[in-house]
C-alpha atoms as one frame of an Amber mdcrd trajectory, in Angstrom:
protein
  19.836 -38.209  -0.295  18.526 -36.860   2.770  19.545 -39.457   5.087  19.833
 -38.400   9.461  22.969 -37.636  11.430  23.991 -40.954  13.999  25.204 -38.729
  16.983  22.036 -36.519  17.029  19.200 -37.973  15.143  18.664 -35.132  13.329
  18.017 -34.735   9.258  20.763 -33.979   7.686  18.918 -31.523   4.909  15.446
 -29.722   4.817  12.400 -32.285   3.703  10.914 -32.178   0.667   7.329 -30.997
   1.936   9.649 -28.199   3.376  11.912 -27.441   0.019   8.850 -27.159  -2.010
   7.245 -24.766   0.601  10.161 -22.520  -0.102   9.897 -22.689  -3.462   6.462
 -21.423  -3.614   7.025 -18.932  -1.048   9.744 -17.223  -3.433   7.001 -18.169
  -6.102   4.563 -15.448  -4.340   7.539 -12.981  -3.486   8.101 -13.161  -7.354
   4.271 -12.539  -8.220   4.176  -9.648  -6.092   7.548  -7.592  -7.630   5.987
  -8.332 -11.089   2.370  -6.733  -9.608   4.606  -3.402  -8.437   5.065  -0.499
 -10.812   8.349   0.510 -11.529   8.594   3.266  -9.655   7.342   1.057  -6.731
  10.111  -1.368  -8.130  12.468   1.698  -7.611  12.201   2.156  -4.439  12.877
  -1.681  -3.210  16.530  -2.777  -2.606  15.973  -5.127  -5.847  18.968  -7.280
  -7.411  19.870  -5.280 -10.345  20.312  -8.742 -11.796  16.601  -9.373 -11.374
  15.342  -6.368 -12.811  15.246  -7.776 -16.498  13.685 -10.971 -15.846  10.744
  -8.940 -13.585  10.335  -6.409 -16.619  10.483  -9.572 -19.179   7.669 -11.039
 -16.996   5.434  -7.977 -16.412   6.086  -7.853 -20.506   4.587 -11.375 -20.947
   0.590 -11.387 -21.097  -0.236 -14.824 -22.633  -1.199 -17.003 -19.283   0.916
 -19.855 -19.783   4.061 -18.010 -21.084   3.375 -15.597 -17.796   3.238 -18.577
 -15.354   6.741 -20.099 -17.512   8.235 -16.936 -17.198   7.127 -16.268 -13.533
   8.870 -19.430 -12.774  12.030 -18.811 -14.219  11.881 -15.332 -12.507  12.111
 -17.508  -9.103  14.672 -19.535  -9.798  16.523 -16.291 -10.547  15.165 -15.077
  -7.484  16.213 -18.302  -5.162  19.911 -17.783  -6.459  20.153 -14.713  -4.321
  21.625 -14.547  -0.595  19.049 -15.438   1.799  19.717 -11.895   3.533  19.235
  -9.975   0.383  15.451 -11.936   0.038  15.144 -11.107   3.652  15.442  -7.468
   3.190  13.517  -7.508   0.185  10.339  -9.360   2.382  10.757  -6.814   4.551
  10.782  -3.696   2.340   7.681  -5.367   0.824   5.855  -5.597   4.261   6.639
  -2.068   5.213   5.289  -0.900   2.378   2.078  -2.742   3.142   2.004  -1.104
   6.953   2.585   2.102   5.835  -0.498   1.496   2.979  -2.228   0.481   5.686
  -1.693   3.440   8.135  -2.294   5.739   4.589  -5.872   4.284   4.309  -6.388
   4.591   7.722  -5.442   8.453   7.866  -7.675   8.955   4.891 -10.818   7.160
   6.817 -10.283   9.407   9.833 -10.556  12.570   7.351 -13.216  11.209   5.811
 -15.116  10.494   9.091 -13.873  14.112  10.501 -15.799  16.208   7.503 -18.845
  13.396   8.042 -19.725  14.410  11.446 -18.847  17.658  10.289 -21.322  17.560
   7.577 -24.010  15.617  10.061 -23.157  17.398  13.628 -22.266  21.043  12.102
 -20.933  23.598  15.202 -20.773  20.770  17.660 -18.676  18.702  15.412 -16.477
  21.733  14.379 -15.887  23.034  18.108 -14.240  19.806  18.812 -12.048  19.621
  15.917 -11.474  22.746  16.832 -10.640  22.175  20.240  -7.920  19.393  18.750
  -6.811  21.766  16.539  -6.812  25.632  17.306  -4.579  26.459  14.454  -7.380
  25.305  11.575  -9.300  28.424  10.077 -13.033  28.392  11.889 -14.197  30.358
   8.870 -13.424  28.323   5.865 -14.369  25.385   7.737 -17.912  26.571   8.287
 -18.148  27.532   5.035 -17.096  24.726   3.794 -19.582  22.519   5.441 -22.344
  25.318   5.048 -21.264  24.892   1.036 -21.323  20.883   0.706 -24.597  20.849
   2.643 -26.013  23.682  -0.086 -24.084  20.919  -2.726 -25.898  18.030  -1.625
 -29.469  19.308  -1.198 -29.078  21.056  -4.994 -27.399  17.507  -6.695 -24.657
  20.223  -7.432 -21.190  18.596  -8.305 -19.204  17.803  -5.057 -16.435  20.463
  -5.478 -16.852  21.411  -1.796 -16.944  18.368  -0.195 -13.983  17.866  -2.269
 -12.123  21.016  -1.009 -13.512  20.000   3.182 -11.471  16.815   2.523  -8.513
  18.635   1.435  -8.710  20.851   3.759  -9.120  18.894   6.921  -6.370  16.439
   5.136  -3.903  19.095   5.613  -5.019  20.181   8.965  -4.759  16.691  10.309
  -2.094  14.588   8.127   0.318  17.826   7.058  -0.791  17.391   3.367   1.654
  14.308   2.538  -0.697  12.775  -0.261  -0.701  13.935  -3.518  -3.277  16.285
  -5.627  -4.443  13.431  -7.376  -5.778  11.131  -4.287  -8.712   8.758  -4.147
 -11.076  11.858  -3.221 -10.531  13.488  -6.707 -11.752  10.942  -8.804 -15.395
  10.963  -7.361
């Protein structure tokens, strides 16, 4: 029974309204370790006494064993320490920001060899300018060859190869071979 303390007034436990808002917040905390892959999964500072019930859940594809099983996975999950949920909200945020700043980077490339394809020599001057170590040469021809690309309705290998290049002239190269740009 909840019941309020004489001296202060105050409640002596959380209110209902505020329990069950808890429980659905670790609901969604739950949902979104099943959504990550395991190497994602890896990478977080998870309970190794979680890991079977999130891998038992991810398992589970019939909807209303999921949901059971999704359920149970946060009552496992509301037995842990309060800090070690708090770290593990805040590993899953960073990793958000830093997807975040990743998509960004990848728009400003994407913009970079756009006025590059639109502007040409004016465009390439000032990423130039920004960046006297890049190779005038390949650049150009680059551009000169996605231009030649698009007016023939050749394949995009290119454009392809601009985005590469100006990805490691601007971000150092950190993504992978296999990034969004390869599967057009």
């Amino acid at each position: 029974m909840r019941g309020r303390d004489e001296e202060t007034g105050e409640f002596f436990s959380s209110s209902r309204s505020q329990n069950r808002r808890d429980a659905l917040e670790v609901l969604a905390l739950g949902e979104k370790l099943v959504a990550l892959t395991e190497a994602q999964l890896a990478k977080l500072p998870v309970p190794e006494s979680l890991l079977p019930h999130i891998r038992e859940c991810k398992r589970i594809t019939a909807h209303v064993a999921h949901k059971r099983q999704l359920a149970f996975l946060a009552k496992q999950i509301r037995r842990e320490d309060e800090d070690v949920l708090d770290v593990l909200r805040d590993a899953l945020d960073e990793k958000g920001d830093a997807a975040r700043r990743e998509v960004a980077a990848m728009h400003r490339v994407e913009a970079w060899r756009e006025r590059l394809l639109a502007d040409g020599d004016a465009a390439l001057a000032e990423l130039l300018d920004t960046h006297p170590d890049a190779d005038r040469q390949q650049l150009r021809q680059l551009v000169r060859n996605a231009l030649e690309e698009r007016k023939r309705n050749k394949p995009p290998r290119a454009y392809r190869e601009l985005y590469r290049v100006l990805r490691e002239l601007m971000l150092g190269g950190g993504e992978s071979e296999n990034d969004s740009e390869d599967a057009l």
